[in-house]
C-alpha positions in Angstrom: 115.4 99.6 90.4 114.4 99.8 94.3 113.3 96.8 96.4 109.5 97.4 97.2 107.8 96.4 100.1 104.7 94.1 99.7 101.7 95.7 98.8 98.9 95.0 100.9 96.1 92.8 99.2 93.2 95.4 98.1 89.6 94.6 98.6 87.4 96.5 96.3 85.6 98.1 99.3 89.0 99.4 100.5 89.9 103.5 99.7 93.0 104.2 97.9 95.1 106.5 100.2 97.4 109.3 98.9 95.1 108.5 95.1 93.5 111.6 94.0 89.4 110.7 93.1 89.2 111.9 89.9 86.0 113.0 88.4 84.7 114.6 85.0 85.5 118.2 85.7 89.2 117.7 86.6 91.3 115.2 85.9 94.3 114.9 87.9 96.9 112.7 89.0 98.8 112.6 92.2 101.4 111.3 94.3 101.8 110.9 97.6 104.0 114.2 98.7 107.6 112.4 99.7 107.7 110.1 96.7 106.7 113.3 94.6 109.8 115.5 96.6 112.2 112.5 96.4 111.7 112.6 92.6 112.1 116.2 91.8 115.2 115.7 94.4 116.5 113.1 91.8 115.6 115.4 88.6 113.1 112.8 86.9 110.4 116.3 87.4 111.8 118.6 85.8 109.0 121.4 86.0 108.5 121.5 82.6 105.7 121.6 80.9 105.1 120.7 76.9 105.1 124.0 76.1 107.8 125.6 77.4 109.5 121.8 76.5 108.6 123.0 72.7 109.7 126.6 73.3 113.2 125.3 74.6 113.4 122.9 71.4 112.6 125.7 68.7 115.4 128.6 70.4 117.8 125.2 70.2 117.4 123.8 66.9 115.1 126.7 65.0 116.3 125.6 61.3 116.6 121.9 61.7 113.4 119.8 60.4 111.2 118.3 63.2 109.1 116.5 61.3 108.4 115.1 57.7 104.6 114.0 56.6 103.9 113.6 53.0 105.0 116.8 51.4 104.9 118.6 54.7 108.4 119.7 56.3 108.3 121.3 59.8 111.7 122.8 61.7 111.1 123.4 65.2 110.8 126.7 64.1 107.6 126.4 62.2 106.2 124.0 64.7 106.2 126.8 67.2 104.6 128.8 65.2 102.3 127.0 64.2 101.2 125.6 67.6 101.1 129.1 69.0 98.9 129.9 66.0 96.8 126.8 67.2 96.4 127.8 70.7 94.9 131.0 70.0 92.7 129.8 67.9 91.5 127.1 69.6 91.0 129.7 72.8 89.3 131.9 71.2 86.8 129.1 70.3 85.8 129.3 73.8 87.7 126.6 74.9 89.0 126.9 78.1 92.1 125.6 79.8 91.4 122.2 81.7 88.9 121.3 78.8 89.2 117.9 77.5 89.8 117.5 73.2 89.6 114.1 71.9 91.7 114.0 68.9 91.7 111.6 66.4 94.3 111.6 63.7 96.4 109.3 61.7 100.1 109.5 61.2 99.9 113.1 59.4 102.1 116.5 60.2 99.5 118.3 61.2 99.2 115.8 64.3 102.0 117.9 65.8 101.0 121.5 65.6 97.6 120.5 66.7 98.7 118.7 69.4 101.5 121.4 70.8 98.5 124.1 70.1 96.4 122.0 72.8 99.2 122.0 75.3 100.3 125.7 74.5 96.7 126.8 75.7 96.1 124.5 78.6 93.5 121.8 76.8 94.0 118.1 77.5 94.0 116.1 74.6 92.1 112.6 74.9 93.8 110.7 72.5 92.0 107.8 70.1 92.7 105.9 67.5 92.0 106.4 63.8 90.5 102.8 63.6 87.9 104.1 66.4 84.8 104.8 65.5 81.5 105.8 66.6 81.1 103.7 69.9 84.9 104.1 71.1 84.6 108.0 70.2 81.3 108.6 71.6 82.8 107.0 75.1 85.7 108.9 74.9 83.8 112.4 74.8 81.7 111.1 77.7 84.0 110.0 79.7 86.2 112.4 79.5 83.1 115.5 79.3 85.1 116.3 76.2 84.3 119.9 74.7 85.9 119.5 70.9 86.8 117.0 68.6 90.1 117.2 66.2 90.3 115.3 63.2 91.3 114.7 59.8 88.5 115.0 57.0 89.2 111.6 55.8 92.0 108.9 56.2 92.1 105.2 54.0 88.7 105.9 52.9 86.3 106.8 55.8 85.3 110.2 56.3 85.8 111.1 59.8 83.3 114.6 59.4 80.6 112.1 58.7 81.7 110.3 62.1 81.5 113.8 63.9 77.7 114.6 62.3 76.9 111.4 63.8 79.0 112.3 67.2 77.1 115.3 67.2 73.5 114.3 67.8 74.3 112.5 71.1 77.2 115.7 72.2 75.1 118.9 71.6 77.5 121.8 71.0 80.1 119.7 71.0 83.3 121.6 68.6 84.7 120.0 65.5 87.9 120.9 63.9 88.9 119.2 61.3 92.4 119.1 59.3 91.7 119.3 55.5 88.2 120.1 54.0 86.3 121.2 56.8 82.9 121.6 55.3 80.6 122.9 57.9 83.1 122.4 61.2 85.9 124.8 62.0 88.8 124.3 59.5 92.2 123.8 61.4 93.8 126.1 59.0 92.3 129.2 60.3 92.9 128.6 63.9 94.0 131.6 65.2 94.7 133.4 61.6 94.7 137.1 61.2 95.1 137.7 64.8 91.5 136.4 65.5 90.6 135.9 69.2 93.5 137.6 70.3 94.4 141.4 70.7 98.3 140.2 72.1 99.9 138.1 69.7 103.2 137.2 71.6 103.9 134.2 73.5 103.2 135.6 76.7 99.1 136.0 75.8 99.2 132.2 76.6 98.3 130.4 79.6 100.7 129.1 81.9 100.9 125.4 82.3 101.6 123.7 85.7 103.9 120.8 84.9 102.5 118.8 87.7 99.3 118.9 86.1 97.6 116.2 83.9 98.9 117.1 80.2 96.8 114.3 78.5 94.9 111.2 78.6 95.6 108.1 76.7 93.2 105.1 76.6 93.4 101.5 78.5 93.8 98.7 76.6 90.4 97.6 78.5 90.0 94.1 80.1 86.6 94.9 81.0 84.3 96.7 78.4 85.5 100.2 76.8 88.8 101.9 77.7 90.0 103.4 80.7 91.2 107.2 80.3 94.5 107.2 81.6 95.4 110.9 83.0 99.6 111.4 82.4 101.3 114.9 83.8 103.8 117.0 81.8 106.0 116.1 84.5 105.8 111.9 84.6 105.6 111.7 80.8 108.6 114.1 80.0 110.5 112.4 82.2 109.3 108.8 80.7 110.4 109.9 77.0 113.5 111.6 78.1 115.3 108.9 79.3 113.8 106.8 76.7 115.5 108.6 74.2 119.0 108.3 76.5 118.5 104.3 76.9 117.6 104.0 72.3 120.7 106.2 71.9 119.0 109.2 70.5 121.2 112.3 69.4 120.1 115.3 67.4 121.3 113.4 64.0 118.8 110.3 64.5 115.9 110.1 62.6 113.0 108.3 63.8 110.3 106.2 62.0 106.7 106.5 63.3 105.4 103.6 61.1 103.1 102.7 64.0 99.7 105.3 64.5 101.0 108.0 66.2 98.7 108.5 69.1 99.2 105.0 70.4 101.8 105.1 73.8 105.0 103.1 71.8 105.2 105.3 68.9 104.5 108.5 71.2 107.6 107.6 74.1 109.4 104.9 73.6 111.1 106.6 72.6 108.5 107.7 69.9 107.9 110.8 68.2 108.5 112.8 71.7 111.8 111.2 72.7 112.9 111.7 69.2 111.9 115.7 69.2 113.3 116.1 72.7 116.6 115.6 71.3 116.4 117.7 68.3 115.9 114.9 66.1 113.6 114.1 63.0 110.5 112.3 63.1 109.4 110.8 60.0 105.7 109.9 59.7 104.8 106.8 57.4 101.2 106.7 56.5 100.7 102.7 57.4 103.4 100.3 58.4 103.5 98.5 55.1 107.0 97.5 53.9 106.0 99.1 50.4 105.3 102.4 52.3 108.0 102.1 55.1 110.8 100.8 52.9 111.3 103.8 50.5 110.7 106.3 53.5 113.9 104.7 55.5 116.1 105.1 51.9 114.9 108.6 51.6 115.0 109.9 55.3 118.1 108.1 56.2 115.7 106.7 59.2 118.1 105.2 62.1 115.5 104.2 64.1 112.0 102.6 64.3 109.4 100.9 66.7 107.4 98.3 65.5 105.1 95.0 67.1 105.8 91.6 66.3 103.5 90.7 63.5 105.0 93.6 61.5 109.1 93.1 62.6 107.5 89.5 61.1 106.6 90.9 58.0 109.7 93.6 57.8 111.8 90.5 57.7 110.2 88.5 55.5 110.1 91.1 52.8 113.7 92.1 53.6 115.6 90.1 51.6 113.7 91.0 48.1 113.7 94.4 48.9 115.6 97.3 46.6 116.0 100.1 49.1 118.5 100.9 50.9 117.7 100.4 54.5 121.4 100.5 55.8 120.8 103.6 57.7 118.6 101.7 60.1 120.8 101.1 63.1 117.7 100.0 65.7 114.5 98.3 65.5 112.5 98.2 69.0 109.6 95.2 68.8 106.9 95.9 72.0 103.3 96.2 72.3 103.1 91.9 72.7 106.1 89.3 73.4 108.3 89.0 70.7 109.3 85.1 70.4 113.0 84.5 70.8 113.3 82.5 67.5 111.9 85.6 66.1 113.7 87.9 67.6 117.1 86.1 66.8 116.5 86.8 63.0 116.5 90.6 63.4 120.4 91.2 63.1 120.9 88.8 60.5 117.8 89.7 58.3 117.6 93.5 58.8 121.0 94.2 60.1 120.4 96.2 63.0 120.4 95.9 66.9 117.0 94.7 68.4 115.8 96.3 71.6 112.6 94.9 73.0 110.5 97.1 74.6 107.7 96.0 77.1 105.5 98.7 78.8 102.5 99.8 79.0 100.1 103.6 78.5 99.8 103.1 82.5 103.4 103.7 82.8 106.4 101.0 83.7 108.5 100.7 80.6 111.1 98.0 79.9 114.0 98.1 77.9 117.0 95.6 76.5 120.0 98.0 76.6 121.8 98.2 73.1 124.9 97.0 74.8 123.2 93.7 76.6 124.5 90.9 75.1 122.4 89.1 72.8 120.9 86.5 74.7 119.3 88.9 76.5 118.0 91.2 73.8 116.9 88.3 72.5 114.9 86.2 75.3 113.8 88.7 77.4 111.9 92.0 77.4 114.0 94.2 79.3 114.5 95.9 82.4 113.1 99.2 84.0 113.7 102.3 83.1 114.4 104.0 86.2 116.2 102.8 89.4 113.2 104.2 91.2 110.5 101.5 89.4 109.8 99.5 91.8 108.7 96.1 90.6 106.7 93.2 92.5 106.1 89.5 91.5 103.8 88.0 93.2 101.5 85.1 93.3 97.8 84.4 93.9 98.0 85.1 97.6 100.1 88.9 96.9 103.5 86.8 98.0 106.5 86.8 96.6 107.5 84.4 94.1 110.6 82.6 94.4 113.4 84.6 92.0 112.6 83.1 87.9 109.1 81.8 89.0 106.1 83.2 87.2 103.7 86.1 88.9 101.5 89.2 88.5 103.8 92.1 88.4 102.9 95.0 90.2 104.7 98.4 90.0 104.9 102.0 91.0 106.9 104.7 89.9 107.8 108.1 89.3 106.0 107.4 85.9 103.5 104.7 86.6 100.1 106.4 87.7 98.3 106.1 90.4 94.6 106.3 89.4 92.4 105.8 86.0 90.1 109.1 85.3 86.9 109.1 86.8 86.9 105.0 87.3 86.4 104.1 91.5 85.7 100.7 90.7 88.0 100.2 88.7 90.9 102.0 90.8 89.8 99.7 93.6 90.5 96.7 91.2 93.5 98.0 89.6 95.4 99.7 92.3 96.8 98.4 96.1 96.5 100.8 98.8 100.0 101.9 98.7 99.4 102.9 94.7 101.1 99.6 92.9 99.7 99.3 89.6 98.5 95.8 89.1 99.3 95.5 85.9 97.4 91.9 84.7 100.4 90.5 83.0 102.5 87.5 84.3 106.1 87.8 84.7 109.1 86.2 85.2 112.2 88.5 86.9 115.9 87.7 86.4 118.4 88.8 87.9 119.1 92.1 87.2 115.7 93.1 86.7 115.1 91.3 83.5 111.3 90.2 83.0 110.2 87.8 80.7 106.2 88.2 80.0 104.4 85.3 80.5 101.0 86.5 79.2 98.2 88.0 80.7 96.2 87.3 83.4 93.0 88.6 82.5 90.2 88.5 79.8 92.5 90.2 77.6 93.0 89.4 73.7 96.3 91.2 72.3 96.2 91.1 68.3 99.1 92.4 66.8 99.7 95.0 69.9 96.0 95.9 69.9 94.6 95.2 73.2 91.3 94.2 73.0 88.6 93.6 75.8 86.9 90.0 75.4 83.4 91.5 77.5 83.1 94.4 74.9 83.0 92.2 72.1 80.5 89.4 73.9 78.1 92.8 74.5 78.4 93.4 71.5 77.9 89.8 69.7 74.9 89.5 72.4 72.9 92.1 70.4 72.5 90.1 68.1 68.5 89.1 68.0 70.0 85.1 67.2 72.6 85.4 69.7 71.8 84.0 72.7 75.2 84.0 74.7 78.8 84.5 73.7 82.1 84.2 74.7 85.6 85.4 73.0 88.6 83.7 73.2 92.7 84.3 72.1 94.1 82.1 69.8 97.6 81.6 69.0 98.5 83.0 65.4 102.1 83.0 63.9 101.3 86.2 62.7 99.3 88.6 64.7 100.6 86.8 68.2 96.8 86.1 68.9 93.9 86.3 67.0 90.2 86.2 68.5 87.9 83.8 68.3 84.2 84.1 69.1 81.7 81.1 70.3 78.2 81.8 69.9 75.4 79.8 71.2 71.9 80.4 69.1 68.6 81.7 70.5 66.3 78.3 70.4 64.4 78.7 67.4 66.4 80.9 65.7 67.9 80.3 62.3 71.8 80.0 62.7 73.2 82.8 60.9 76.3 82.2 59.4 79.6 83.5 60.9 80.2 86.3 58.0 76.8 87.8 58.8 77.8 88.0 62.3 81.0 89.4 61.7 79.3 92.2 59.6 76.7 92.8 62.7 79.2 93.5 65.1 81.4 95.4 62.8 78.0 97.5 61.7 78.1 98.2 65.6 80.3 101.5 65.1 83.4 99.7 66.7 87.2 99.4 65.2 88.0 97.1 62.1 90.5 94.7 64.8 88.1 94.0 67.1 85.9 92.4 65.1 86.1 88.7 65.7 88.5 86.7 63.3 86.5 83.3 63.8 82.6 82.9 64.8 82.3 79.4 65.9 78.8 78.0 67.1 78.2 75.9 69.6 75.0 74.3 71.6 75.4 75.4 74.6 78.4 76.5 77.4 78.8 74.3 80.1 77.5 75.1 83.5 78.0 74.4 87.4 76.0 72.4 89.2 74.2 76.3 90.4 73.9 76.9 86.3 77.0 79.4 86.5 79.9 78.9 85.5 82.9 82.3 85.7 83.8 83.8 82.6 87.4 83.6 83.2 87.1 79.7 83.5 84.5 79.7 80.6 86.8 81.2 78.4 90.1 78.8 79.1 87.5 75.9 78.7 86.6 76.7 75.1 90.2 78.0 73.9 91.5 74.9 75.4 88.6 72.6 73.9 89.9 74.9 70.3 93.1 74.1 70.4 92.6 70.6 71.1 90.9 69.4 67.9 93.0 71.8 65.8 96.2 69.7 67.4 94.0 66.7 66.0 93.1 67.5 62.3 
């Protein structure tokens, strides 16, 4: 890891040199010219693009399985294939390379073939969750001036065509394929079948991809409102999951556990689904993260290797000890997406008998690791250090100084993996990003030496249940259309389980009738938004306090209530 220089304190009016401006009809991501040659010089840009990444993977391990869903078995053979098959198909929808694709799938095979097909014929995918729904999904298209949709007919339940219908009405001509029953949308299954939309059917008919080009974009975990886009290259991600894969000790004989949703950044590189498959290994998709779902999967697939946040190592280890498979084979368990408490984190070895690597990153870029051969003080109390020598890393305080070494800061960082601008998001860029292109990344840090952070929390309006990050302004919007609502603010909470829960105060409208809190948690989930964000507690209140102006900061607002919270919980 370099030394960095201090970056220079950004003002929101200031431009972001050397940052590409992205807008709706391109998105790209760019770095300044002599970091980009100095890491091509250094081999972390490979020029490869997913594709021909895929291509290399089936001529090297054509028989062996790549990945096991349900009753579905893929080699890297018949992942080809199949993604080729995709890729015509979806071209000769009309698609046409550079157009965006939101996909929304859960943890199903066909995730893969659909996702190589977009790559294979130069489409981006926009990646959401399956817990998203209609307000999420519609901003995703927007944003993003999406052209298709791909997803799965129905998953736990909900019907996800019903979700497109709706989708529809606001995204006129807007292309649906859907995995399963496709009723009236385009069914994946014939994508590209009997030669349709394509007179040449070898490899070569497809587009070229340039690796330096944005492959995808994943979504923020949104301090302020709905998510960021975040626009990743073939070139910065490849490299990211690579050496993943190298620091978790993949080889071709590992198998990997996706027991998190596949699309989300820690179960796609870290060393996720993609390290695993760059390495010739087996991915193994569980449908939900449930020990009674995950447990006979690792017996059966001989699974050596799994990534999971700390709510859920919680409950791994709790039902551990009563459990009758065999989970021998599992020789790592990575815990990121929120701090992992070292009292927890000390019972991983002992209760599921295998090394613990913590993992702190973020879709933005930086990733952290514990090394499997740290000793075990530091897998345990810290989250890791960076995985390349050329992440540079910055802890700073209030003014953009320097803390002094093991004081607490904001860290800010750039890499050869860290990007350098959110899609189509000035403000936000001007916020987000110094001049020089450091991230700033809202979490508090602590650095050892050697690199070591310890996460201190976050800085910002930020509420992270279970490893879902979750904006507190887009749930007060959302609580504030509520005809009885007449202002609103959402707080964290500390919860032994889920890390932090969220708590909503609401003040009444005068003269309303004070609903109670389960109606209100049915308004805002009746809002089209996903299950977790829905607030856990709805406490009311009279009134928020004010400044002598009648304002008072959000931020401050906020810390006020959680600390008035935790206060009289301390006193029952």
């Amino acid at each position: 890891m370099t030394e960095a220089p201090r970056p220079d304190v950004a003002r929101p009016d200031m431009a972001l040199p050397d940052v590409a401006t992205p807008d709706a009809a391109a998105p790209r991501q760019t770095w300044p010219a002599d970091l980009a040659a100095r890491y091509r010089e250094k081999g972390y840009w490979r020029g490869e693009s997913f594709g021909t990444l895929l291509r290399r993977l089936a001529a090297e391990h054509g028989p062996r399985i790549a990945v096991v869903g349900g009753e579905t078995r893929l080699s890297y053979a018949d992942l080809l294939t199949a993604a080729e098959q995709a890729a015509r198909g979806y071209l000769a929808l009309g698609l046409q390379p550079g157009a965006r694709v939101v996909v929304q799938l859960p943890n199903i095979a066909g995730f893969f073939p659909s996702v190589f097909g977009l790559f294979l014929a130069g489409l981006i995918p926009v990646y959401a969750l399956p817990a998203h729904r209609r307000t999420e999904i519609a901003h995703f298209i927007a944003r993003s001036d999406a052209k298709a949709l791909v997803i799965a007919d129905s998953w736990e339940g909900f019907d996800y065509r019903a979700l497109a219908r709706e989708l529809r009405k606001e995204a006129a001509g807007l292309e649906v394929i859907v995995i399963g029953e496709a009723q009236e949308f385009t069914s994946f299954a014939d994508l590209g079948a009997s030669g349709e939309g394509a007179s040449d059917q070898d490899a070569g008919a497809l587009p070229e991809t340039d690796p330096s080009r944005v492959a995808f974009m994943q979504i923020s975990g949104g301090t302020t409102g709905l998510s960021k886009l975040i626009p990743r290259t073939h070139d910065d991600y490849i490299y990211s999951f690579r050496e993943s894969a190298v620091i978790c000790g993949l080889t071709p004989d590992s198998v990997y556990l996706c027991a998190l949703p596949v699309a989300h950044n820690f179960p796609m590189s870290s060393p996720g689904v993609f390290g695993a498959l760059s390495v010739g290994a087996k991915v193994v998709l569980s449908p939900n993260p449930a020990p009674a779902t995950a447990f006979p999967l690792i017996e059966a697939e001989r699974v050596t290797i799994t990534g999971l946040v700390p709510p859920l190592a919680l409950l791994w280890m709790q039902a551990a000890p009563g459990c009758t498979h065999d989970l021998s084979s599992l020789e790592v368990l990575g815990v990121g997406g929120a701090k992992f408490i070292p009292e927890a984190a000390a019972r991983v070895r002992p209760t599921l008998g295998c090394t613990l690597q913590q993992v702190f990153g973020m879709a933005e870029g930086l990733v952290n690791y514990t090394r499997l051969d740290d000793p075990e003080e530091i897998i345990i109390s810290t989250q890791g250090r960076p995985i390349s020598e050329d992440d540079e890393v910055l802890v700073l305080d209030d003014e953009g100084q320097p803390v002094a070494p093991g004081e607490a800061g904001y860290l800010h960082t750039r890499g050869p993996y860290t990007i350098r601008a959110y899609h189509n998001e000035p403000a936000a860029n001007a916020r987000s990003f110094t001049p020089d292109g450091f991230y700033r990344t809202g979490d508090m840090v602590k650095q050892l030496p050697g690199g070591y952070l310890v996460v201190q929390g976050r800085a910002g309006d930020h509420i992270n249940r279970a490893g879902e990050k979750i904006s507190a302004e887009e749930i007060e919007d959302h609580l504030l259309a509520h005809p009885a609502v007449f202002d609103a603010a959402v707080v964290s909470i500390p919860d032994a389980f889920l890390g932090e829960r969220s708590c909503a105060f609401v003040v009444v409208n005068p003269g309303a009738e004070r609903p109670k809190p389960a109606a209100v948690k049915a308004f805002v989930r009746g809002r089209g938004i996903a299950a977790f964000k829905v607030p856990d507690e709805v406490v009311f209140v009279t009134e928020f306090a004010t400044t002598a102006v009648g304002k008072i900061s959000r931020n401050k607002l906020r810390a006020e209530l959680r600390a008035r919270y935790l206060e009289e919980e301390a006193a029952k």
